[in-house]
C-alpha positions as CSV (number, residue, x, y, z in Angstrom):
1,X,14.5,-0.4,3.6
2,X,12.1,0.3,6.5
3,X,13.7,0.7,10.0
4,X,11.5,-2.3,11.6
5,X,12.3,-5.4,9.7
6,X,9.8,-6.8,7.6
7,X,8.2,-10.7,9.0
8,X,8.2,-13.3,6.4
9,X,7.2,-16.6,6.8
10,X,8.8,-19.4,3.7
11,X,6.9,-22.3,3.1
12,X,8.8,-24.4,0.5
13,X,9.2,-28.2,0.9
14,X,12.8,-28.5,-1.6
15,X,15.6,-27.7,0.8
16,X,17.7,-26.8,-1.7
17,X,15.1,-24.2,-3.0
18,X,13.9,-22.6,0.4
19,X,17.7,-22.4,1.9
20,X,18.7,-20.2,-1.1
21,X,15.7,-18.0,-0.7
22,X,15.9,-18.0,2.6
23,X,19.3,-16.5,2.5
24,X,18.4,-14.1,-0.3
25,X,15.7,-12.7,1.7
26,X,18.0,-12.4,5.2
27,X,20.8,-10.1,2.8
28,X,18.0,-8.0,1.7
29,X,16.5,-7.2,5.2
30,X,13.8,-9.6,5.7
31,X,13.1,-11.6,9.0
32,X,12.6,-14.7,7.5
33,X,11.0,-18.1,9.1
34,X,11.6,-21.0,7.0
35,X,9.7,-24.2,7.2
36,X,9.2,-27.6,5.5
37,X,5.4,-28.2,5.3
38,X,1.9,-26.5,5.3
39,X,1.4,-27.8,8.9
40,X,3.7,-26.2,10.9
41,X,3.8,-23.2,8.8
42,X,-0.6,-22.7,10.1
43,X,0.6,-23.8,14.0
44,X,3.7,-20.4,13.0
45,X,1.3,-18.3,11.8
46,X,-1.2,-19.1,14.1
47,X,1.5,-18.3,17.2
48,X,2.9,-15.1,15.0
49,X,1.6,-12.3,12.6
50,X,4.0,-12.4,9.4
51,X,3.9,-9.3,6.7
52,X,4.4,-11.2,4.1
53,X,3.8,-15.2,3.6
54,X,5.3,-16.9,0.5
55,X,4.4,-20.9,0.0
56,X,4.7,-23.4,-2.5
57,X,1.4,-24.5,-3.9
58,X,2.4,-28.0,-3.8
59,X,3.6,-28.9,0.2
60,X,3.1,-32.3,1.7
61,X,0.1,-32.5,4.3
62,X,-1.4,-28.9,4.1
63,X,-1.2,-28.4,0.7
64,X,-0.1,-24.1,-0.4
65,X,-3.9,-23.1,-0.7
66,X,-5.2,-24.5,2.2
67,X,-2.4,-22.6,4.0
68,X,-3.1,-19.6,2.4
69,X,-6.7,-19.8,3.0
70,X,-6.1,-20.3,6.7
71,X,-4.1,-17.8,7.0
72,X,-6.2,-15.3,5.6
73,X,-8.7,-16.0,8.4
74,X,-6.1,-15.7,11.0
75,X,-4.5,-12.0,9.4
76,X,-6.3,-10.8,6.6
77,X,-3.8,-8.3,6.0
78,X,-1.4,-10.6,5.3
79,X,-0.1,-10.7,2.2
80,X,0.5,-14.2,0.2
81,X,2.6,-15.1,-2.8
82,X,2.3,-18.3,-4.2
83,X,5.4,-20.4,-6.0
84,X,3.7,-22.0,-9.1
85,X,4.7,-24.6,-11.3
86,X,2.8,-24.7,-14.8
87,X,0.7,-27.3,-13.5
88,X,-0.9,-25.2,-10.8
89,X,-1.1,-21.9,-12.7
90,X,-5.2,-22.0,-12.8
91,X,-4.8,-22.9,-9.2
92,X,-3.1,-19.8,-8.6
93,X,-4.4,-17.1,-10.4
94,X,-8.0,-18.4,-8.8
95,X,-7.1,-17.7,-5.1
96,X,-5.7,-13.9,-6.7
97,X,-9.6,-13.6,-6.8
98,X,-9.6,-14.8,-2.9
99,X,-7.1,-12.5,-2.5
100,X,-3.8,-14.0,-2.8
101,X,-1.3,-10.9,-3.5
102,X,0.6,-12.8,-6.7
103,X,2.2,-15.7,-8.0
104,X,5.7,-16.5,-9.2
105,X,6.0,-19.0,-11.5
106,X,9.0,-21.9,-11.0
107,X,11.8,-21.7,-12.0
108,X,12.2,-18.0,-11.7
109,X,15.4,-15.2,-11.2
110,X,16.3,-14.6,-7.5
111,X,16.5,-10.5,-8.7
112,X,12.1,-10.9,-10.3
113,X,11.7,-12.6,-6.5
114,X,13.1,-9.6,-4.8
115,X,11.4,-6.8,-7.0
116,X,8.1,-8.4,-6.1
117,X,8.9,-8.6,-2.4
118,X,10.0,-5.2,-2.2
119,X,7.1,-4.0,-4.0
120,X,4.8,-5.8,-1.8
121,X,6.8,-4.7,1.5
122,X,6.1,-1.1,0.0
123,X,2.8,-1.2,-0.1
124,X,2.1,-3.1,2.4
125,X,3.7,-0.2,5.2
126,X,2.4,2.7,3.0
127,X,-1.2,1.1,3.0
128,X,-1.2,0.1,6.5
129,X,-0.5,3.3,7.8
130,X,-3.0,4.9,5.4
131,X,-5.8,3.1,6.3
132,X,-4.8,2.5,9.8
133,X,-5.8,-1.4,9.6
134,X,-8.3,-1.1,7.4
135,X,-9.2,-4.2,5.1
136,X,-8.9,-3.4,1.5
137,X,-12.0,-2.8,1.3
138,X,-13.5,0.1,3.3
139,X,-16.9,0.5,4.7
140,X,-19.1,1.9,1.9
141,X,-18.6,5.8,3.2
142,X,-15.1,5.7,4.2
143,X,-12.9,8.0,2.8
144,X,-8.9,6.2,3.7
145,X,-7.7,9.5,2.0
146,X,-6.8,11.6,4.8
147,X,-6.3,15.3,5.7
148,X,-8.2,19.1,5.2
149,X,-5.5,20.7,2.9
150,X,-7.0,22.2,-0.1
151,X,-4.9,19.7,-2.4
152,X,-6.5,16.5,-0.3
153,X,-9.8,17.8,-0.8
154,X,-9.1,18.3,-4.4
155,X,-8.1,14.6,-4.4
156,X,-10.7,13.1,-3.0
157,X,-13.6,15.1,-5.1
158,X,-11.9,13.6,-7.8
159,X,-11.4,9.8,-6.6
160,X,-15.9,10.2,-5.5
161,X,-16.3,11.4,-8.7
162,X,-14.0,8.8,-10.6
163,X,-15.6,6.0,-8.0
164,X,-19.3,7.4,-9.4
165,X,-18.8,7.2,-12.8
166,X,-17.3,3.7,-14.8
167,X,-14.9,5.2,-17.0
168,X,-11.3,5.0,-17.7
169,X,-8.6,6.8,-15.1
170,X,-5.4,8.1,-15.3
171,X,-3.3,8.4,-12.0
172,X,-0.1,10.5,-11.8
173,X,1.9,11.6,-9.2
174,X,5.4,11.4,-7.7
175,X,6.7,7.8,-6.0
176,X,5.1,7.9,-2.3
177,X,2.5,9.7,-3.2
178,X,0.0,7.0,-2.7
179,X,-1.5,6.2,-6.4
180,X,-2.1,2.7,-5.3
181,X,-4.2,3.2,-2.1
182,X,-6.0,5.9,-4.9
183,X,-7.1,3.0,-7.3
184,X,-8.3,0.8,-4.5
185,X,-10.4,3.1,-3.4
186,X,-12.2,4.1,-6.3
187,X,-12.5,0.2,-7.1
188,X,-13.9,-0.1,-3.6
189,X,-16.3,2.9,-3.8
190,X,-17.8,1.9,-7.3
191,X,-20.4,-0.3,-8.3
192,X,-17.8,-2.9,-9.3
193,X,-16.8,-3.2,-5.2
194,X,-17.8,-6.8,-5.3
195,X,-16.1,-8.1,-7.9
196,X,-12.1,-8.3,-8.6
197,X,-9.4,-5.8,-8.1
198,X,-6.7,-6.9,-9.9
199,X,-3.3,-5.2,-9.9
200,X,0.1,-5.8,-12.6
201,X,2.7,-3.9,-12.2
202,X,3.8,-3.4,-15.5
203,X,7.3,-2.6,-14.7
204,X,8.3,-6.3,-13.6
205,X,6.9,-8.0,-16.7
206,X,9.5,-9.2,-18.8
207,X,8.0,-8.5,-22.2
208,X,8.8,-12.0,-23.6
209,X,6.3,-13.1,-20.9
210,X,3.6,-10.0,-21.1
211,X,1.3,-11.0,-23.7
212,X,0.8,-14.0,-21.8
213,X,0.3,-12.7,-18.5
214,X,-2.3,-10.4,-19.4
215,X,-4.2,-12.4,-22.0
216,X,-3.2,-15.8,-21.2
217,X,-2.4,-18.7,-23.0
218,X,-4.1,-22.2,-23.9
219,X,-2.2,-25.8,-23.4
220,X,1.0,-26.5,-25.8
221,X,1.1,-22.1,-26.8
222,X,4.8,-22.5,-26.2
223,X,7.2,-24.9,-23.8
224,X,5.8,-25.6,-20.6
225,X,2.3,-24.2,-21.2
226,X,1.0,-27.7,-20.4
227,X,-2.6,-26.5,-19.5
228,X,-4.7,-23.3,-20.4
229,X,-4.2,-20.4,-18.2
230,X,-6.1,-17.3,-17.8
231,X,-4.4,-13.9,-17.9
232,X,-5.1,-10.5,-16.0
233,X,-8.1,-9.0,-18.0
234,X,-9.6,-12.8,-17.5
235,X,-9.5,-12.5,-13.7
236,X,-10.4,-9.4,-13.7
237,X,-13.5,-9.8,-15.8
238,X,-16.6,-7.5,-14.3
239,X,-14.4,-5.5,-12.2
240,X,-11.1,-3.3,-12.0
241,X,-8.0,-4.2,-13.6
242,X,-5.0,-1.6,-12.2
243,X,-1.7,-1.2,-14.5
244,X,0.5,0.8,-12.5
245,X,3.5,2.1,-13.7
246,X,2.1,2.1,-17.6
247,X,4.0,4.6,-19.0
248,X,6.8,1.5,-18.3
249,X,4.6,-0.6,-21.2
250,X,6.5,-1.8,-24.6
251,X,5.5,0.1,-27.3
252,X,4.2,-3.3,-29.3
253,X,2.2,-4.4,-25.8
254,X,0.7,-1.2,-26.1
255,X,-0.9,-1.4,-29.5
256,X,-2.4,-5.0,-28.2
257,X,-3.4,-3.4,-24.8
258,X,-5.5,-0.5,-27.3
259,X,-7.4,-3.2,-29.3
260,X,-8.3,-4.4,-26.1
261,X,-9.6,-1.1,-24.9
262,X,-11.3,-0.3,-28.0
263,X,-13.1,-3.6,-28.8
264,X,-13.4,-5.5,-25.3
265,X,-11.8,-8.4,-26.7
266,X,-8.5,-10.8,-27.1
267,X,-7.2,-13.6,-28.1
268,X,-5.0,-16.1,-25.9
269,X,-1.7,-17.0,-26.8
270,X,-1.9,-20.2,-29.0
271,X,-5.2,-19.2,-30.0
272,X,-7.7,-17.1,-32.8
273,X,-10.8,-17.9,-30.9
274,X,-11.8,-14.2,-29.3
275,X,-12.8,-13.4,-25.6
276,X,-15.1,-10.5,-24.6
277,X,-14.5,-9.0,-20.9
278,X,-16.2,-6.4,-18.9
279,X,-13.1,-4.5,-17.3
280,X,-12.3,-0.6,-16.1
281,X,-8.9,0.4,-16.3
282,X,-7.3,2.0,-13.8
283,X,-3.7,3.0,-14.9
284,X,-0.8,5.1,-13.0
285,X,2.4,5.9,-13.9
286,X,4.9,8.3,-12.3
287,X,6.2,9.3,-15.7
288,X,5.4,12.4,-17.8
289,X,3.2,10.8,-19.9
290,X,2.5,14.0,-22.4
291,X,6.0,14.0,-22.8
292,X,6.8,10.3,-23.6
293,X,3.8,11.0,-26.3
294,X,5.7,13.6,-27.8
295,X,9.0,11.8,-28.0
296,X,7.3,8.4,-29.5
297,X,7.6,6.4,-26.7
298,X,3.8,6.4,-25.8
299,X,1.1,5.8,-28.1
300,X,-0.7,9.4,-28.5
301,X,-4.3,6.8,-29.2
302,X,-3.6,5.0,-25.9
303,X,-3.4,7.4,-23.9
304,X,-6.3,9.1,-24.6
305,X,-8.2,6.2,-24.3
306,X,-6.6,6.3,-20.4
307,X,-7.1,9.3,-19.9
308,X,-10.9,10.0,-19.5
309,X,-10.5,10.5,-16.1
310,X,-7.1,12.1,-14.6
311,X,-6.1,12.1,-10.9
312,X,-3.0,13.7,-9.8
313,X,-2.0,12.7,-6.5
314,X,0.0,15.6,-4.8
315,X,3.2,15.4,-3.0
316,X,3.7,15.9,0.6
317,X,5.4,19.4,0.6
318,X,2.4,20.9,-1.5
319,X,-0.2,19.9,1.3
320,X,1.9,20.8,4.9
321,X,-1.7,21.4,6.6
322,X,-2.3,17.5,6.2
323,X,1.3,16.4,8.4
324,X,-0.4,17.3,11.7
325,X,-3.0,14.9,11.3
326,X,-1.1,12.6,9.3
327,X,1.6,12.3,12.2
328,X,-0.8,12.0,14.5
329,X,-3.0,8.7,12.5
330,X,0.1,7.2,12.1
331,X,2.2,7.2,15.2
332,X,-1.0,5.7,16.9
333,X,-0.6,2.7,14.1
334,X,2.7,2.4,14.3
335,X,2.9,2.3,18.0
336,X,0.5,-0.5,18.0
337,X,2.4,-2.5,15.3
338,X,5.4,-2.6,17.7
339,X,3.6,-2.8,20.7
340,X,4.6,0.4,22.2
341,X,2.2,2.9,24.1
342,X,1.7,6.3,21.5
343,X,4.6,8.3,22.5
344,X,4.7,11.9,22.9
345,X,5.5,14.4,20.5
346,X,7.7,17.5,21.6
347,X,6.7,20.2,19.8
348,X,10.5,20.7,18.1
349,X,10.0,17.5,16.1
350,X,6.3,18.0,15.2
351,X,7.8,21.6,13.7
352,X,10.6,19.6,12.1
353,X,8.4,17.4,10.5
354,X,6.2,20.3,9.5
355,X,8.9,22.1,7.7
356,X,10.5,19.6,5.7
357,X,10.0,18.6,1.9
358,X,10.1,14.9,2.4
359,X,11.4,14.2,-1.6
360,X,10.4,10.9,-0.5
361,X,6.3,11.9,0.1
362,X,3.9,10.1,2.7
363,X,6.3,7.1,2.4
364,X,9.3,8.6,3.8
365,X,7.1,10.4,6.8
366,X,5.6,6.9,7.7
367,X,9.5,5.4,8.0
368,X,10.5,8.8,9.4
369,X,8.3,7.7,11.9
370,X,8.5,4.3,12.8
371,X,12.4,5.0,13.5
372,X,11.5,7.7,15.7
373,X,9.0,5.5,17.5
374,X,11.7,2.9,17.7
375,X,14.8,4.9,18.4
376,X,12.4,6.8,21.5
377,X,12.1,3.5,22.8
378,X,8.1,4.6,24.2
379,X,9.4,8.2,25.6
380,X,9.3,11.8,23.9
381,X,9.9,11.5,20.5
382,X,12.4,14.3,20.2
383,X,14.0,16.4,17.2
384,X,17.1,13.9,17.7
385,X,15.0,11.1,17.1
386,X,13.8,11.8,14.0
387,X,16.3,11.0,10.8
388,X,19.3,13.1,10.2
389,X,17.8,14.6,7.0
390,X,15.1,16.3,8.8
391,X,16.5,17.1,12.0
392,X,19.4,18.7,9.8
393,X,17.0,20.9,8.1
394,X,15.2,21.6,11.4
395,X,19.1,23.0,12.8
396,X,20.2,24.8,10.3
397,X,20.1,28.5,9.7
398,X,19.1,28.6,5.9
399,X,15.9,29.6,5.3
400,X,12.9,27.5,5.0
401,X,11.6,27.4,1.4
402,X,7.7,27.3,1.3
403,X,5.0,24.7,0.3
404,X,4.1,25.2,-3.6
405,X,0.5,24.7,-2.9
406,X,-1.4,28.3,-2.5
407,X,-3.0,27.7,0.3
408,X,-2.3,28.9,3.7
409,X,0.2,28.0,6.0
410,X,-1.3,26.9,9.5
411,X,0.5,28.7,12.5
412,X,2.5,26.0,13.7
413,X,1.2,27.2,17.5
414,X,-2.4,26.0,15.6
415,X,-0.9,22.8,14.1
416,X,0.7,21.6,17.6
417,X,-2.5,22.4,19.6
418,X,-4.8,20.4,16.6
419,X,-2.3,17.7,16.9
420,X,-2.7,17.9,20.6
421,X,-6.2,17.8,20.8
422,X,-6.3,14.6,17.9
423,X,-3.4,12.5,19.7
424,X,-6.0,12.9,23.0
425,X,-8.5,11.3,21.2
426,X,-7.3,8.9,20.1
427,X,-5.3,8.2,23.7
428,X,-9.2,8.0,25.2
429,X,-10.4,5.6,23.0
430,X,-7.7,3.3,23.7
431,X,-8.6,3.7,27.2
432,X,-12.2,3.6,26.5
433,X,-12.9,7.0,27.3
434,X,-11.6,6.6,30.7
435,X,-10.2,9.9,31.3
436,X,-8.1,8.8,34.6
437,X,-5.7,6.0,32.3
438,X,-5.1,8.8,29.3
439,X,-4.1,11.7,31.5
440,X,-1.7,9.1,32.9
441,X,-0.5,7.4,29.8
442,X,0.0,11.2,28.7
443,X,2.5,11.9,31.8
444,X,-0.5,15.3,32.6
445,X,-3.1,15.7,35.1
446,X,-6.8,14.9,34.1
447,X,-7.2,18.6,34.7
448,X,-4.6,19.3,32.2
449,X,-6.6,16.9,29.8
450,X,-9.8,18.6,30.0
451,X,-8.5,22.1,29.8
452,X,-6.8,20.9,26.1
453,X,-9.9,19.3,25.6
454,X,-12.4,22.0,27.0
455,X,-12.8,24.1,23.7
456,X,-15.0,20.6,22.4
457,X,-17.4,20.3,24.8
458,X,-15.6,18.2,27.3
459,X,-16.9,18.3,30.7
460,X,-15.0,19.5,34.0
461,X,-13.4,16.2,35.2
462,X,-15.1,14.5,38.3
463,X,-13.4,11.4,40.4
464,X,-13.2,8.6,38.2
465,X,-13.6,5.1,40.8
466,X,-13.2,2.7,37.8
């Protein structure tokens, strides 16, 4: 669970309904606002930014869509689940193409609610942090994939050339490795930018349900289907459809997934009459693939057809070169989020952080520091600040094991002066260049400033009047 509680906002008009949730969500961590109608819920969210808003489709007044759509022109990073009842399903999956982040359909288990959430609350501080605010889709030339370690360069020669081409990919790596944010961007940096980017998470289909979720179904196909509903290949018909955590796909879904792939065609549940869609995969899994192949629980057919393309994202400990400039992106988002001035970073942590494995990848060193941010309460973040795992590893007198990429360790006397010279940076254009405000947000001298900054080009500081 991440150190700074997560906003929600619950928009359910059945007080029965939103008091259970509402309680779910407080147990698992959430701060949760819960309102009765559409209305208030816009005059909330236009007085508050919430992570994560989940709404009813049907509310009285503003109705869930409306909300949803004013809400995405208040915080576009917002992300919006909608409660569905069959009735509204085409409702639903057509503000996905808006850019709704799902739909759960009513009645639904408490335990599928939470999975979603936490899924969504994953991704949602992973990304951010990533892309440092960036909308989900980048300028064309943006690159969110940062850092100069031999392995990130390797990584993003492959996602250009991936984006370049309109084949079939295959993304593996290690949880927290960032094979979402990996997707997106080749989606975004393709020719298919404009059109939809649609993710399922393949893991938190019920396979009673999966057939109809990604093919759809027609009116009377089974109890409840009381009108037509497209499924995920539908919506995502001329652009990207993402199926993370494949290697989690039923055997049986996978030999109807194939058919699809080889033929660009399906049927509907309840129906023989065949449609014909445009779609690139983009699949990820954090599984050995090769070796569910060879044990018979992957189809050997299937996953060549995914595999056209591979991208293997690396984990943290095999690019150490990247934390410097990864610490230094992120603390400067974080801080913001929280509304905190960019703290410091004494050197001790900034070796801590350089030294450890972090099992956990990028997504452990973003909570890492956002409780370090927290716990400094705006001063030095110090080795005490950071979390017991790390500062543990930091103390103690076993020996450091390596990275397991080849490249070159940086000198960490290099790493803290790059670090230095980056956290500066971006210190002056918060201030907008005003050299005066940074040296004293920084706790130095301007004449300290310029002589970290005087190997770029900066100029001898003058008197500043402004």
């Amino acid at each position: 669970m991440p150190d700074a509680p997560t906003k929600l906002l619950l928009v359910e008009d059945e007080r029965i309904v939103r008091i259970t949730v509402r309680d779910a969500l407080a147990k698992a961590g959430y701060r949760v606002t819960d309102l009765a109608d559409g209305a208030a819920a816009l005059r909330a969210a236009e007085a508050e930014r919430f992570d994560i808003v989940l709404t009813d489709v049907r509310l009285p007044g503003l109705d869930g869509i409306a909300l949803f759509r004013r809400i995405r022109q208040l915080h576009s990073d917002a992300a919006v689940l909608l409660f569905t009842a069959h009735a509204e399903l085409d409702d639903a999956v057509a503000v996905m193409r808006e850019g709704a982040r799902d739909y759960i359909q009513k009645p639904f288990e408490m335990e599928e609610l939470l999975l979603r959430l936490g899924r969504v609350r994953d991704e949602l501080a992973f990304r951010r942090a990533m892309e440092l605010g960036a909308t989900d889709r980048p300028a064309a030339g943006r690159m969110p994939i940062r850092g100069i370690s031999a392995s990130t360069r390797r990584l993003v020669e492959r996602i250009e050339a991936a984006a370049a081409s309109d084949v079939n990919v295959l993304i593996s790596g290690e949880t927290g490795t960032g094979k979402d944010l990996c997707a997106r961007t080749i989606h975004d940096r393709s020719r298919r930018s404009g059109k939809p980017f649609v993710a399922v998470n393949c893991a938190a289909l019920p396979e009673a349900l999966l057939e109809a979720e990604l093919f759809g179904h027609e009116k009377g196909a089974f109890t409840g289907a009381e009108r037509r509903r497209a499924g995920r290949f539908e919506t995502a018909n001329g652009g990207t459809l993402f199926l993370d955590e494949i290697g989690e796909l039923p055997v049986a879904a996978q030999v109807k997934l194939l058919r699809v792939l080889e033929t660009s065609t399906f049927e509907p549940v309840g129906t023989s009459k065949s449609i014909t869609v445009n779609v690139r995969i983009i699949a990820a899994t954090n599984r050995d693939l090769v070796e569910a192949v060879e044990k018979g629980a992957f189809r050997q057919d299937l996953y060549y057809r995914l595999n056209v393309v591979d991208i293997e994202t690396p984990p943290l400990r095999q690019r150490p070169g990247d934390i410097p400039i990864l610490v230094s992106e992120f603390l400067a988002e974080i801080a913001a989020r929280q509304g905190r001035p960019v703290p410091p970073l004494d050197p001790s942590a900034l070796a801590a952080l350089a030294t450890y494995r972090f099992p956990g990848n990028v997504r452990e060193l973003i909570h890492a520091l956002e409780r370090a941010v927290a716990v400094a309460r705006g001063g030095v973040i110090r080795l005490e600040h950071l979390p017991p795992a790390i500062s543990a590893v930091a103390r103690s007198d076993a020996p450091v094991e390596g990275p397991e990429d080849e490249e070159r360790v940086e000198p960490l006397a290099s790493a803290v002066a790059r670090f230095e010279r980056q956290y500066i940076r971006r210190v002056l254009e918060r201030t907008g260049g005003h050299r005066g405000r940074a040296a004293a947000m920084l706790g130095i001298s301007r004449k300290a400033l310029w002589l970290r900054l005087r190997g770029e080009g900066e100029p001898e500081p003058e008197d500043e009047t402004t």
